[in-house]
MDAnalysis code that builds the backbone (N, CA, C; Angstrom):
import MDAnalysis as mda
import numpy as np

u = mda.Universe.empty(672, n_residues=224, atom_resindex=np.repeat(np.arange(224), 3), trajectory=True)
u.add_TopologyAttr("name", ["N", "CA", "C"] * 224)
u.add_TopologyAttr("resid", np.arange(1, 225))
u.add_TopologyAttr("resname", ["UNK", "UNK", "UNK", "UNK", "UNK", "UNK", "UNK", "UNK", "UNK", "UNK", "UNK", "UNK", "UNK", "UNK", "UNK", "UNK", "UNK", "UNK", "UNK", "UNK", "UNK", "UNK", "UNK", "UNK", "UNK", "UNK", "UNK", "UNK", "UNK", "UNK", "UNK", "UNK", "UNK", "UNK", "UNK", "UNK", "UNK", "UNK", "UNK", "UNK", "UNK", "UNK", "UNK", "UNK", "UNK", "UNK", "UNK", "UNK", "UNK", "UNK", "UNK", "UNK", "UNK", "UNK", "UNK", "UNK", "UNK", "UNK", "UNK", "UNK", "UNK", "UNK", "UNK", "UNK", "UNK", "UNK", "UNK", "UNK", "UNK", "UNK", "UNK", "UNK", "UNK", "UNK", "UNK", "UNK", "UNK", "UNK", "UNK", "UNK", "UNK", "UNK", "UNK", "UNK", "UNK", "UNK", "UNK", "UNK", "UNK", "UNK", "UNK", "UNK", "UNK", "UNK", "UNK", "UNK", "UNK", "UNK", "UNK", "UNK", "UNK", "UNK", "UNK", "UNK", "UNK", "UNK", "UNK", "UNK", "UNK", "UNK", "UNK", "UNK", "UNK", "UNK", "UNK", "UNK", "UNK", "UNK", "UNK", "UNK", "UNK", "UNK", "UNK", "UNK", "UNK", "UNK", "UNK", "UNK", "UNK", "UNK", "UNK", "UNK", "UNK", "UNK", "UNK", "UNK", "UNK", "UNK", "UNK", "UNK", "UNK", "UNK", "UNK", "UNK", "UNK", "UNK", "UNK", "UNK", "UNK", "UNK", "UNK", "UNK", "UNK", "UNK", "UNK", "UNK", "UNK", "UNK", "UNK", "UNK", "UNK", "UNK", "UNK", "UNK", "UNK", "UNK", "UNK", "UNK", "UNK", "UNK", "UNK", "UNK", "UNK", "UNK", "UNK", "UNK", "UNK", "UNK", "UNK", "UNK", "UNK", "UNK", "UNK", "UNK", "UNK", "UNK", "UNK", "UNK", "UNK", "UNK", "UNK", "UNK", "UNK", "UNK", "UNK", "UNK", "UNK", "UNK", "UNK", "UNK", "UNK", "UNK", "UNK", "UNK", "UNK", "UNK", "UNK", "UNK", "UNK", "UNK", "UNK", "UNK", "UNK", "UNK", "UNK", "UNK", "UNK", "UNK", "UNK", "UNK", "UNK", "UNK", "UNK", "UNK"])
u.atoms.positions = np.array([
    [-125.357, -31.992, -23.923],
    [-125.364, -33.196, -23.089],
    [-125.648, -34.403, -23.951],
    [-124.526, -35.247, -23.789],
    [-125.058, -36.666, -24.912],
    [-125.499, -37.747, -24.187],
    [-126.120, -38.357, -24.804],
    [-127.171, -39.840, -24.352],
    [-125.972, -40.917, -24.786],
    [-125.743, -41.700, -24.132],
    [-124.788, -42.729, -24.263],
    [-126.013, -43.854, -24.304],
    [-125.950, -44.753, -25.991],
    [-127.494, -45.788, -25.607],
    [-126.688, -46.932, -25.499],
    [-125.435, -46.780, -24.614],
    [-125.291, -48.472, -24.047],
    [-125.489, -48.661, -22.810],
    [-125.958, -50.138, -22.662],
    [-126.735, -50.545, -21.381],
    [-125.898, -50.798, -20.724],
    [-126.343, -50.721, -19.372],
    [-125.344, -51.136, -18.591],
    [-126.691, -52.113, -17.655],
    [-125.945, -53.018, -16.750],
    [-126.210, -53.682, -15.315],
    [-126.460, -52.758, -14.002],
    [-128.132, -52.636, -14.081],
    [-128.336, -52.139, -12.915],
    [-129.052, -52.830, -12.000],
    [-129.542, -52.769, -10.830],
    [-129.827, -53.200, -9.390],
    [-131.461, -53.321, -10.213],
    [-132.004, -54.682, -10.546],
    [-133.228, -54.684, -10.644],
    [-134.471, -54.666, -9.173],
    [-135.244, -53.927, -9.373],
    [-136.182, -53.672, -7.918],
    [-137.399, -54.672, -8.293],
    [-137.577, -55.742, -7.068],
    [-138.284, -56.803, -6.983],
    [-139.709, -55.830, -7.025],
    [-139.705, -54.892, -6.509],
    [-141.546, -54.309, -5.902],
    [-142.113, -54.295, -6.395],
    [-143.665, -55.369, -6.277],
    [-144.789, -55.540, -6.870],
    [-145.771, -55.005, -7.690],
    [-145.862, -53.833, -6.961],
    [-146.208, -52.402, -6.964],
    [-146.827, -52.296, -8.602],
    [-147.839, -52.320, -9.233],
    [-148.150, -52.391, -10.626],
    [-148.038, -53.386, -11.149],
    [-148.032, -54.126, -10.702],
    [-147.873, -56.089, -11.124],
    [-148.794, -56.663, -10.680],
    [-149.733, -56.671, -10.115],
    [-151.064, -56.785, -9.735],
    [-152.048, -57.425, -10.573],
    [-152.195, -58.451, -10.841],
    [-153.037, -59.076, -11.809],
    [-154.945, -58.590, -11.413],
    [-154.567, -57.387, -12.280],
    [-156.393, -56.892, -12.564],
    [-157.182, -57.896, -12.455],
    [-157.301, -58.936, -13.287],
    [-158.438, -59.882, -13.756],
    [-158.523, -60.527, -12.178],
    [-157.296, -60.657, -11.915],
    [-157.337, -61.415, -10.602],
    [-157.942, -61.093, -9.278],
    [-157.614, -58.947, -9.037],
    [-158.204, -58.737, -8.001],
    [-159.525, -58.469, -8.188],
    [-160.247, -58.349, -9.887],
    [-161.641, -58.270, -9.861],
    [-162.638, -59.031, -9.201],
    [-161.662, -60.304, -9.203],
    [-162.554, -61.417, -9.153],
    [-162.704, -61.865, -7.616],
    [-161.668, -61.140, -6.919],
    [-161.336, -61.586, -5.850],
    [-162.860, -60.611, -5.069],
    [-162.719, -59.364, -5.958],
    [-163.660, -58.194, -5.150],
    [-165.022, -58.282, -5.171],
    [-164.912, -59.096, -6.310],
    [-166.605, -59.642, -6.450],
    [-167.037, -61.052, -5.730],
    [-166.193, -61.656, -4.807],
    [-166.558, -62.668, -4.264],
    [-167.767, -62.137, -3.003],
    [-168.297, -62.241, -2.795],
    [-169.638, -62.246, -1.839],
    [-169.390, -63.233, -0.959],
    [-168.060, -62.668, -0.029],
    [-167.846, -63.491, 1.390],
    [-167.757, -62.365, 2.291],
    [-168.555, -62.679, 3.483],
    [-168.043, -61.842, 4.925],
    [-167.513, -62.377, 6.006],
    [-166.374, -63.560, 4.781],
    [-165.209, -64.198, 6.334],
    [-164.230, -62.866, 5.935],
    [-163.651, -61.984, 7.305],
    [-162.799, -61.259, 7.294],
    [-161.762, -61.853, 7.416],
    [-161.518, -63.089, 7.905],
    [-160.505, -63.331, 7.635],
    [-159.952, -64.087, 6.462],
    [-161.008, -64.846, 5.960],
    [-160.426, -65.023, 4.501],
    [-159.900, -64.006, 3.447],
    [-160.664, -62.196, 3.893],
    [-160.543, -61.549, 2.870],
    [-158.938, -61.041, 3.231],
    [-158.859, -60.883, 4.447],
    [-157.828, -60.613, 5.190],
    [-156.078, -61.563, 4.332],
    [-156.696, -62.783, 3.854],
    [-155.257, -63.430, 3.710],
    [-155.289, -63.687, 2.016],
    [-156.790, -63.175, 1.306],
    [-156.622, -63.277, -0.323],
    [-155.836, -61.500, -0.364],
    [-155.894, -60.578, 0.379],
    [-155.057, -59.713, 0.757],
    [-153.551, -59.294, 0.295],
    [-153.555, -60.145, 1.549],
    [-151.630, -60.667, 1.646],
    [-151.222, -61.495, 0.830],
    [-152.124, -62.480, -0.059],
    [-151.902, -63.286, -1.034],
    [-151.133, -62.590, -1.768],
    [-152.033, -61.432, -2.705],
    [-152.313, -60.593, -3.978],
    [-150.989, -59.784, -3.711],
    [-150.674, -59.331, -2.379],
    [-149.822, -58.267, -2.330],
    [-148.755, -58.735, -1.785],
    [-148.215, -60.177, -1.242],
    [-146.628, -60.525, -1.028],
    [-146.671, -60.126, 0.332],
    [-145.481, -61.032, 0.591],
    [-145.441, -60.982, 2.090],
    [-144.556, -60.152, 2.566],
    [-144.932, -59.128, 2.806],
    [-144.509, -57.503, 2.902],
    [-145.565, -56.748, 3.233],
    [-146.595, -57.493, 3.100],
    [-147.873, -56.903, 3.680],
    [-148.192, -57.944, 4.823],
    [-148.400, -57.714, 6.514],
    [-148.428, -57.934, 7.333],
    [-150.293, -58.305, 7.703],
    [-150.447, -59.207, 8.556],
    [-152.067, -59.072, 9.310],
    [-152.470, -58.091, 9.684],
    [-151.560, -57.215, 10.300],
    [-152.580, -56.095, 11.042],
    [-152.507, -55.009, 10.082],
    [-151.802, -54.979, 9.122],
    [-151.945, -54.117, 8.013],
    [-153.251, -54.326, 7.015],
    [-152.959, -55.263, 6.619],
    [-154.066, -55.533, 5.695],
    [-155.655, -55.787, 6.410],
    [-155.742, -56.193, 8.010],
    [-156.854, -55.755, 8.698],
    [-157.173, -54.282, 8.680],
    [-156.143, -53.728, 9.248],
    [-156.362, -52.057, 9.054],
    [-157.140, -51.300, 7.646],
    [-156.639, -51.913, 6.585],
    [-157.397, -50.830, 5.718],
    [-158.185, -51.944, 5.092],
    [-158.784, -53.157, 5.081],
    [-159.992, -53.408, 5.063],
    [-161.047, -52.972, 5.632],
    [-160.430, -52.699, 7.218],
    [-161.611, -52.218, 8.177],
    [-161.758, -50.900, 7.545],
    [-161.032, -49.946, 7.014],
    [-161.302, -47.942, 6.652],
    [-162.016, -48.512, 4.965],
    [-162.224, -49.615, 4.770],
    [-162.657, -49.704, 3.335],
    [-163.871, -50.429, 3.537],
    [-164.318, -50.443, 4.324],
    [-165.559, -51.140, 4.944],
    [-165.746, -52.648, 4.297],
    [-164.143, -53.188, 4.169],
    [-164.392, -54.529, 4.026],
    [-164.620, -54.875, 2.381],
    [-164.084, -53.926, 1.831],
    [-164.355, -54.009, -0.058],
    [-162.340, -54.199, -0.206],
    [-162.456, -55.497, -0.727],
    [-161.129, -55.886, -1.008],
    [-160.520, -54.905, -2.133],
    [-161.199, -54.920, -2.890],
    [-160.483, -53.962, -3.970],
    [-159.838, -52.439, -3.863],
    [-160.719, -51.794, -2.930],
    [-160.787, -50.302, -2.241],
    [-159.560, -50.682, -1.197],
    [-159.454, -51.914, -0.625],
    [-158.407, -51.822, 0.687],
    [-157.217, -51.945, -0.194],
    [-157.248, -53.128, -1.386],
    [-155.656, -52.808, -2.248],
    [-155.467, -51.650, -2.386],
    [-156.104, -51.071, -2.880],
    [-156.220, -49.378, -3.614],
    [-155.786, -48.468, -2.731],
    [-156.486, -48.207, -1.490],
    [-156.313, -47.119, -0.603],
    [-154.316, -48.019, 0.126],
    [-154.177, -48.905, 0.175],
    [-152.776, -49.441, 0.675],
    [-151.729, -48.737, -0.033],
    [-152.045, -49.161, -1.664],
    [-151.041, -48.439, -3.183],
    [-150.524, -47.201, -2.534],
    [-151.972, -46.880, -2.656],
    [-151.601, -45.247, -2.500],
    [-151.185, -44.653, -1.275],
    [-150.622, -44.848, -0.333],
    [-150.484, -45.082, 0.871],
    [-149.007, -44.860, 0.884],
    [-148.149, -45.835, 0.061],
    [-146.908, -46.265, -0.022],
    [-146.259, -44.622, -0.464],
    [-145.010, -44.528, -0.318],
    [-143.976, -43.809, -0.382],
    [-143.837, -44.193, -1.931],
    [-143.795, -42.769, -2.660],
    [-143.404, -43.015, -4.165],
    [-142.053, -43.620, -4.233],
    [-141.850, -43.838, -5.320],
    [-140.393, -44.441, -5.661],
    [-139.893, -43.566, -6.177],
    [-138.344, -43.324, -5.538],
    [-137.500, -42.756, -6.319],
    [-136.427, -43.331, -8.054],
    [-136.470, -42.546, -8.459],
    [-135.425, -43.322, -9.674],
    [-134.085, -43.554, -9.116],
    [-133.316, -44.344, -10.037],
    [-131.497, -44.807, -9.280],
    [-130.989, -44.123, -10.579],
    [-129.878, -43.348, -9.933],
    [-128.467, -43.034, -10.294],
    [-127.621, -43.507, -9.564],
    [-126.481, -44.007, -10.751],
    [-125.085, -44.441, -10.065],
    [-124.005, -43.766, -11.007],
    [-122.781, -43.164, -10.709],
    [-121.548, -42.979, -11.359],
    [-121.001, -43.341, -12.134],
    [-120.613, -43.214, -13.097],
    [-119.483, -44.187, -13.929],
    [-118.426, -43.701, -14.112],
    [-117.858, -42.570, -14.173],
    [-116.670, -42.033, -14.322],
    [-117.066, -40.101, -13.736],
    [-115.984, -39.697, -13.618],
    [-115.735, -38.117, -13.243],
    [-114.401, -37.267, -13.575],
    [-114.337, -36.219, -14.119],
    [-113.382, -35.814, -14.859],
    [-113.574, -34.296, -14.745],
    [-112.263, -33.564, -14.121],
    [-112.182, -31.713, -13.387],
    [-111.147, -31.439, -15.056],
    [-112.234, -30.335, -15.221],
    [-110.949, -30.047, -16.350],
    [-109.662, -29.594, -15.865],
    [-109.582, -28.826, -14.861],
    [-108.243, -28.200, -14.012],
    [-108.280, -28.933, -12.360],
    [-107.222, -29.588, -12.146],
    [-106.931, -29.511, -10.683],
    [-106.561, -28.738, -9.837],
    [-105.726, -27.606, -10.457],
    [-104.703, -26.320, -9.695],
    [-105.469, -25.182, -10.723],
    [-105.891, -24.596, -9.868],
    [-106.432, -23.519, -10.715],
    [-105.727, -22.119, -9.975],
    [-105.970, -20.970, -10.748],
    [-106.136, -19.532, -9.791],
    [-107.052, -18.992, -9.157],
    [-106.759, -18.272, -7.949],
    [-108.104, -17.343, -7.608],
    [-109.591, -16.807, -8.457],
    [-110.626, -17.537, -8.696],
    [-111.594, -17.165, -9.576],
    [-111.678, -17.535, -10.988],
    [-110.947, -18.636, -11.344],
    [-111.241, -19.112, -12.442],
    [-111.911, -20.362, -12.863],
    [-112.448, -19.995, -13.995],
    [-113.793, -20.587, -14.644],
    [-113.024, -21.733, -14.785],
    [-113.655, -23.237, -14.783],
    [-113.352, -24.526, -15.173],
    [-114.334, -25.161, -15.426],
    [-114.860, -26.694, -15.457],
    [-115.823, -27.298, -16.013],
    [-115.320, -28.856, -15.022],
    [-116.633, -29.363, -14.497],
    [-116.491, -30.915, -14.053],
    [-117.411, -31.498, -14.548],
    [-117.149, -32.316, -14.878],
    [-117.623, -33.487, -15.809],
    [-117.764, -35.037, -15.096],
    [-119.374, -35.472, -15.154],
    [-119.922, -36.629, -14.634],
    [-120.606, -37.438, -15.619],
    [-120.150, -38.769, -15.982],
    [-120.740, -39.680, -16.342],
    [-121.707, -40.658, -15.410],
    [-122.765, -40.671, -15.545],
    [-123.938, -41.154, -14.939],
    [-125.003, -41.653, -15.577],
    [-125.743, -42.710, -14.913],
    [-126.706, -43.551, -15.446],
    [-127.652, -43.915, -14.767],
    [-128.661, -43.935, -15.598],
    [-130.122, -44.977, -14.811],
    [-130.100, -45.992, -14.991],
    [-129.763, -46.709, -13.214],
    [-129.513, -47.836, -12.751],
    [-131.164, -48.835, -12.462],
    [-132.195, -47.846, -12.869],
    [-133.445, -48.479, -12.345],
    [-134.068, -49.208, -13.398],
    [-135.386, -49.089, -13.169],
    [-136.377, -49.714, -14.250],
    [-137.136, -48.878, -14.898],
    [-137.111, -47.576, -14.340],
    [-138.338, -46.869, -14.744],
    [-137.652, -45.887, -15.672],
    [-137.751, -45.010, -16.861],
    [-136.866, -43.955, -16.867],
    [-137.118, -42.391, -16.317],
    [-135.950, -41.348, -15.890],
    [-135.995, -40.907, -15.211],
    [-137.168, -39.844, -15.713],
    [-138.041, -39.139, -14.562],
    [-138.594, -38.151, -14.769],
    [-138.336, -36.758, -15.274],
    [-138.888, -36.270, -15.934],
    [-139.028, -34.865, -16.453],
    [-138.483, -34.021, -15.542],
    [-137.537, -33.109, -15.412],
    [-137.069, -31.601, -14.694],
    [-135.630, -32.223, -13.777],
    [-135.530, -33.812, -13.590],
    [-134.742, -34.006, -12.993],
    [-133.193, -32.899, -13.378],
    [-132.660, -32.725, -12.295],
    [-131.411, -31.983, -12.374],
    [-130.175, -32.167, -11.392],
    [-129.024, -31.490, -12.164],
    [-128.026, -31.635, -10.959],
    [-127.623, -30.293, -9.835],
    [-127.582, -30.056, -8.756],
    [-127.777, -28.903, -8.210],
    [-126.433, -28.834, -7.228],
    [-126.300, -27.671, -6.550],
    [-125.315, -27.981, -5.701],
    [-125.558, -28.065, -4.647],
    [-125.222, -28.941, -3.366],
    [-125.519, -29.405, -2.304],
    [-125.159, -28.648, -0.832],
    [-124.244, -28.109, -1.504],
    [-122.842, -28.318, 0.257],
    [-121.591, -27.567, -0.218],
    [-120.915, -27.610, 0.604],
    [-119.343, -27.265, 0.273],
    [-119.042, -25.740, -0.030],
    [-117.951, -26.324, -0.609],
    [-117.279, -24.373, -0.952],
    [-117.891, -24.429, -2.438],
    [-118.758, -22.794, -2.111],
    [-120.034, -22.314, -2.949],
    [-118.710, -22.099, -4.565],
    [-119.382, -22.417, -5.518],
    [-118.435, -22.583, -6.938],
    [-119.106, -22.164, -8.010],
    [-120.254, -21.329, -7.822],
    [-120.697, -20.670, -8.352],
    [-122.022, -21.219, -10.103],
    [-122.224, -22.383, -9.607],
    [-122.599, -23.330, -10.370],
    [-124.055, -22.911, -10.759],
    [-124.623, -23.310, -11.978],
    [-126.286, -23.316, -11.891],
    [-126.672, -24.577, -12.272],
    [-127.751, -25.076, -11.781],
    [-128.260, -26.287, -12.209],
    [-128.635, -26.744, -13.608],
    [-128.018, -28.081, -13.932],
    [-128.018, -28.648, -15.037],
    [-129.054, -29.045, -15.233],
    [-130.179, -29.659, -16.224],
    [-131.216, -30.524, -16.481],
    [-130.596, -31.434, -16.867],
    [-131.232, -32.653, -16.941],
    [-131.145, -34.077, -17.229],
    [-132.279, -34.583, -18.350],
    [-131.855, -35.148, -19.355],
    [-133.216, -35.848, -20.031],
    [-133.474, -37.216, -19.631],
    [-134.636, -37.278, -19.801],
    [-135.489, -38.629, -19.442],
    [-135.062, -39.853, -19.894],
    [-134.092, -40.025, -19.019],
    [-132.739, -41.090, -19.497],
    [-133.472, -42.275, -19.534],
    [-133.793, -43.306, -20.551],
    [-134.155, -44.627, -20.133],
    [-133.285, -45.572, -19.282],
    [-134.015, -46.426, -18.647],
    [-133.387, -47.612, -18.172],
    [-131.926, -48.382, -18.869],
    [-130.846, -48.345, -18.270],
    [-129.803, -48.962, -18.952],
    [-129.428, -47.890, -19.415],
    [-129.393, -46.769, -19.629],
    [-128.852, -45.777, -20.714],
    [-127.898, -44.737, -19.635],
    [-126.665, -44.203, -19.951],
    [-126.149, -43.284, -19.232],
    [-125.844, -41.619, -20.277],
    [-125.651, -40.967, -19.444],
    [-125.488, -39.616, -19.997],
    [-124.048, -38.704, -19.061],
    [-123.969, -37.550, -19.864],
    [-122.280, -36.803, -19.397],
    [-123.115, -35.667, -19.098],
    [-122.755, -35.079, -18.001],
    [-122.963, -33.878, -16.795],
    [-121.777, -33.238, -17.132],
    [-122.220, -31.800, -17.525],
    [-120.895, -30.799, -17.519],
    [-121.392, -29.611, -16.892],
    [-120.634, -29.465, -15.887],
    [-121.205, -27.955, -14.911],
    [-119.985, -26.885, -15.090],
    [-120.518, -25.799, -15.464],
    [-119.245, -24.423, -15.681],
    [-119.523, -23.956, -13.786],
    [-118.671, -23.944, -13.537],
    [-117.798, -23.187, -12.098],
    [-116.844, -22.212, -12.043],
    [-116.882, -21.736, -10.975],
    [-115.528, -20.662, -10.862],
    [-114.842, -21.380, -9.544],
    [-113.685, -20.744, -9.214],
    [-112.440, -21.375, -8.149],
    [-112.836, -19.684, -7.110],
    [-112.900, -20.650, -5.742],
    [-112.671, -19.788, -5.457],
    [-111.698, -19.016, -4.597],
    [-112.220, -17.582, -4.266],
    [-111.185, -16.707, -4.076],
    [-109.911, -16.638, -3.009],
    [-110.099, -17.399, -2.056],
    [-109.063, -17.713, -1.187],
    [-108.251, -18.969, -1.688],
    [-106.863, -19.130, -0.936],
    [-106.432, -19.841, -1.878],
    [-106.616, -21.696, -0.429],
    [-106.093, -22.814, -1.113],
    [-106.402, -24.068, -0.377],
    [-107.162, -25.027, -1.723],
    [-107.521, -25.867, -0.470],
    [-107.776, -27.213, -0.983],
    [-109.693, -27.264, -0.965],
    [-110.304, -26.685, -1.772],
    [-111.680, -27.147, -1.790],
    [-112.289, -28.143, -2.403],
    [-113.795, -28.403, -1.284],
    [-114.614, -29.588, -2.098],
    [-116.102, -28.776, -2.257],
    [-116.607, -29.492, -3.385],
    [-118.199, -29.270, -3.288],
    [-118.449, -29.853, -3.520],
    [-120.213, -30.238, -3.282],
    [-121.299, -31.342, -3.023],
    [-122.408, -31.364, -3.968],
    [-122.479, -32.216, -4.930],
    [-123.446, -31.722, -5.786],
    [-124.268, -33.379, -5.722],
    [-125.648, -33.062, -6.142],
    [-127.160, -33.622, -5.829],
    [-127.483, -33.896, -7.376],
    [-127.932, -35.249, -7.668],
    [-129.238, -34.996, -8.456],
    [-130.481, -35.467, -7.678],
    [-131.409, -34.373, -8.187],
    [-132.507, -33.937, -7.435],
    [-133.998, -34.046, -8.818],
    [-135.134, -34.599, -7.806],
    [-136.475, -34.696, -8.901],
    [-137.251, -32.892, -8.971],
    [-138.091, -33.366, -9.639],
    [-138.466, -31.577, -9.761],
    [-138.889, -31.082, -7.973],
    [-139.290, -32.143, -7.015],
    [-139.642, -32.005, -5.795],
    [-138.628, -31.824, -4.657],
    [-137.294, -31.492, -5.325],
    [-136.124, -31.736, -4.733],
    [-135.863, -33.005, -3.994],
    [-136.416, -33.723, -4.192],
    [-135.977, -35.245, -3.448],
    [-134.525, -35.804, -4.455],
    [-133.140, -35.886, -3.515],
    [-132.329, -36.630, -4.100],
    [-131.890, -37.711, -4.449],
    [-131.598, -38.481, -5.920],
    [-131.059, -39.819, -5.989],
    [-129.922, -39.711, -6.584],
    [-129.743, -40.988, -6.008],
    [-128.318, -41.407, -6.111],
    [-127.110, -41.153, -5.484],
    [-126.025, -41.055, -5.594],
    [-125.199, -40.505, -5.460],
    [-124.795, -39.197, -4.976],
    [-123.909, -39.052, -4.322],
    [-123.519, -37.620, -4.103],
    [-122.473, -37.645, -5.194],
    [-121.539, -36.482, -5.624],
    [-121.182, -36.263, -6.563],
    [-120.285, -35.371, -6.115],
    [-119.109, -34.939, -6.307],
    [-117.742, -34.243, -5.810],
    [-117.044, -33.625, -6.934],
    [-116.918, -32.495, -6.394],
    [-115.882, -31.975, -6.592],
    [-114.560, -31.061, -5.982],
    [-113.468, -31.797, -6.331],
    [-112.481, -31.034, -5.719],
    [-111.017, -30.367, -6.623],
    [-111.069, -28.748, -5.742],
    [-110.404, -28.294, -6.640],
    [-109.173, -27.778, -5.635],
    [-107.818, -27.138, -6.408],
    [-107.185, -26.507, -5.125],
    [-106.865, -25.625, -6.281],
    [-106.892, -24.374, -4.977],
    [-106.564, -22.720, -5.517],
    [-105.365, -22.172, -5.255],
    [-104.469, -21.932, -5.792],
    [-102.830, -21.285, -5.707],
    [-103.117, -20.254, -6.243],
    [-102.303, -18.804, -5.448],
    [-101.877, -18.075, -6.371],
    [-100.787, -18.037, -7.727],
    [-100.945, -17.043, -8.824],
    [-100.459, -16.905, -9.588],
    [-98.821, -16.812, -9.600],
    [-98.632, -16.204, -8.844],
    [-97.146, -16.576, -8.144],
    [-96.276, -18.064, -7.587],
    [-97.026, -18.650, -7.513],
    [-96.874, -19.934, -6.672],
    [-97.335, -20.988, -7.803],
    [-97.869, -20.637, -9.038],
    [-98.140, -21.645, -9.820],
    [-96.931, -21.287, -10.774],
    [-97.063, -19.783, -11.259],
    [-95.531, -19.505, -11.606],
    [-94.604, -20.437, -11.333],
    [-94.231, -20.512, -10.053],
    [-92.941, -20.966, -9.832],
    [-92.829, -22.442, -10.024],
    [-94.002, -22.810, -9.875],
    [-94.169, -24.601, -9.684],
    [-93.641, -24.851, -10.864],
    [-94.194, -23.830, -12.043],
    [-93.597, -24.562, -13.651],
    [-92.759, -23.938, -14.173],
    [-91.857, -23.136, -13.416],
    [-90.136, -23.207, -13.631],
    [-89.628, -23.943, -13.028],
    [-89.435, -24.463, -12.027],
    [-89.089, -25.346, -11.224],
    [-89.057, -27.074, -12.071],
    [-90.332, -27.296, -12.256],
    [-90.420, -28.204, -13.524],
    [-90.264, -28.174, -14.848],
    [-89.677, -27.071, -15.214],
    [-89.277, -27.163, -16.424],
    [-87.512, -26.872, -16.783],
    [-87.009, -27.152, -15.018],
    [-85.825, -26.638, -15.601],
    [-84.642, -28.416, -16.126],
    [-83.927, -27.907, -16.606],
    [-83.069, -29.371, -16.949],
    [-82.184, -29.753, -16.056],
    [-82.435, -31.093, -15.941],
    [-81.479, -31.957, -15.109],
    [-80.105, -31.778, -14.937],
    [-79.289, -31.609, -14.301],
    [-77.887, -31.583, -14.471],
    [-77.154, -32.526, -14.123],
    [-75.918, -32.842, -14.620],
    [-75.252, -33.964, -14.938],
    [-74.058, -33.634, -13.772],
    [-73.800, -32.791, -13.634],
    [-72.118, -32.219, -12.796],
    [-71.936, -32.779, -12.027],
    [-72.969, -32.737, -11.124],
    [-72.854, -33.229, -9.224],
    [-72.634, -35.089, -9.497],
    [-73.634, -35.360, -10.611],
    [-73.103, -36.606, -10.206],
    [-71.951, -36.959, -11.408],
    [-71.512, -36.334, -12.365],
    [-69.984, -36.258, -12.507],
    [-68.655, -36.103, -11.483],
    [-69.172, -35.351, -10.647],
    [-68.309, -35.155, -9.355],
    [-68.453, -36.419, -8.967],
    [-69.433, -37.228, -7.979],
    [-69.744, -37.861, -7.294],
    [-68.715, -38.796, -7.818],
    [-68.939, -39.277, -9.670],
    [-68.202, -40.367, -9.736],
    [-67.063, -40.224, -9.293],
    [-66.235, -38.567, -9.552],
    [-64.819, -39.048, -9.464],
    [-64.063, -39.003, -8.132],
    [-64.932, -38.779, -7.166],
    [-64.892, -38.689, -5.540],
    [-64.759, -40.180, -5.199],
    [-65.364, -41.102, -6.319],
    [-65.390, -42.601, -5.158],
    [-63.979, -42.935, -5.226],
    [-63.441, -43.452, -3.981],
    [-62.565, -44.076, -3.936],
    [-61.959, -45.558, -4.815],
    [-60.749, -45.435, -5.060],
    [-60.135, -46.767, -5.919],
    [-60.686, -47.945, -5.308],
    [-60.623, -49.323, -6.098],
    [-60.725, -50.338, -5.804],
    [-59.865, -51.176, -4.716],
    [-59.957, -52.128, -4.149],
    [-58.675, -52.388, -3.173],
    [-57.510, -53.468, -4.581],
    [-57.956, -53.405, -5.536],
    [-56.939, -54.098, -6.543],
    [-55.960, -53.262, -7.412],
    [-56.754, -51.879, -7.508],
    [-55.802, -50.883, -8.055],
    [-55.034, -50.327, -7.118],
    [-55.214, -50.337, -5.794],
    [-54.039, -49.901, -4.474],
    [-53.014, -51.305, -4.354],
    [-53.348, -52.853, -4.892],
    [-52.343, -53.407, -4.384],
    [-50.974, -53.186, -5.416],
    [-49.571, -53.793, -4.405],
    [-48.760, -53.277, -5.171],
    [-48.176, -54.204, -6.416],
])
């Protein structure tokens, strides 16, 4: 699997979240006021307006009113962040395959975020017609950096038009990004046979040698 170290343009995430000026909420926590509502709006100050009144009342009041403990217990509160994947290209080594044969699909993908991606991340399969796949690992792609996904598969045994659904997933199975596709179609050996005699045979010239000499004269070579 190769590391591609050119950057690309991804979706920067505004969230505060660790941007928190320490010096700032120390000072805020050591103030020796019991207006709740002042502490209530140096609060919502510190943390952007995304934090609401009755929120930031709420876990002042479970923090018995210690500003620093109510930032703290809020943080941790929040829904972790997931990392971003986005696509950049996709490539089936075979489109027409036979009943049960091995092929390879190939995904170019990148971290679109800020953070780089976590440890165990992988690509798994989701859905679809089962292709016999095992999960890929991913390395701890930095920010801006993309990497190539190659999964060995088999085709399978009936013949048609299949898709499958593949995930990248954190070690907790939570998925980002993208869903990810693949589609293959299965012919028998007979029927692929024929497709490439059929295309390989040579053009013939006769019929429309005939054709020419079927058209009728001009009306200048009939006059008398």
């Amino acid at each position: 699997m190769d590391v591609d170290g050119s950057a690309i343009s991804g979706e920067i995430d505004q969230n505060f979240t660790g941007e928190i000026d320490q010096n700032l909420l120390l000072q805020f926590s050591c103030m020796n006021t019991n207006d709740r509502e002042e502490l209530i709006g140096q609060m919502q100050r510190l943390l952007g307006p995304s934090l609401n009144y009755k929120t930031a009342s709420f876990f002042l009041d479970m923090s018995n009113w210690n500003l620093q403990t109510a930032i703290c217990c809020y943080l941790d509160s929040l829904p972790p962040k997931l990392p971003s994947m986005s696509l950049k290209a996709a490539q089936t080594q075979e489109t027409t395959v036979v009943p049960g044969t091995r092929f390879e699909q190939t995904w170019s993908i990148a971290n679109t975020g800020t953070e780089p991606w976590p440890s165990c991340c992988r690509v798994i399969q989701a859905g679809g017609e089962p292709l016999g796949s095992i999960p890929v690992y991913l390395p701890p792609l930095p920010p801006g950096h993309s990497t190539t996904v190659t999964m060995k598969l088999v085709a399978p045994s009936s013949p048609g038009n299949h898709r499958g659904y593949f995930h990248m997933v954190t070690n907790e199975g939570d998925q980002i990004g993208y869903t990810l596709l693949v589609d293959i179609t299965v012919e028998s050996e007979m029927t692929i046979a024929l497709a490439e005699q059929l295309a390989a045979l040579p053009i013939s010239s006769n019929r429309l040698d005939e054709s020419k000499s079927q058209m009728p004269s001009s009306q200048d070579d009939q006059m008398c």
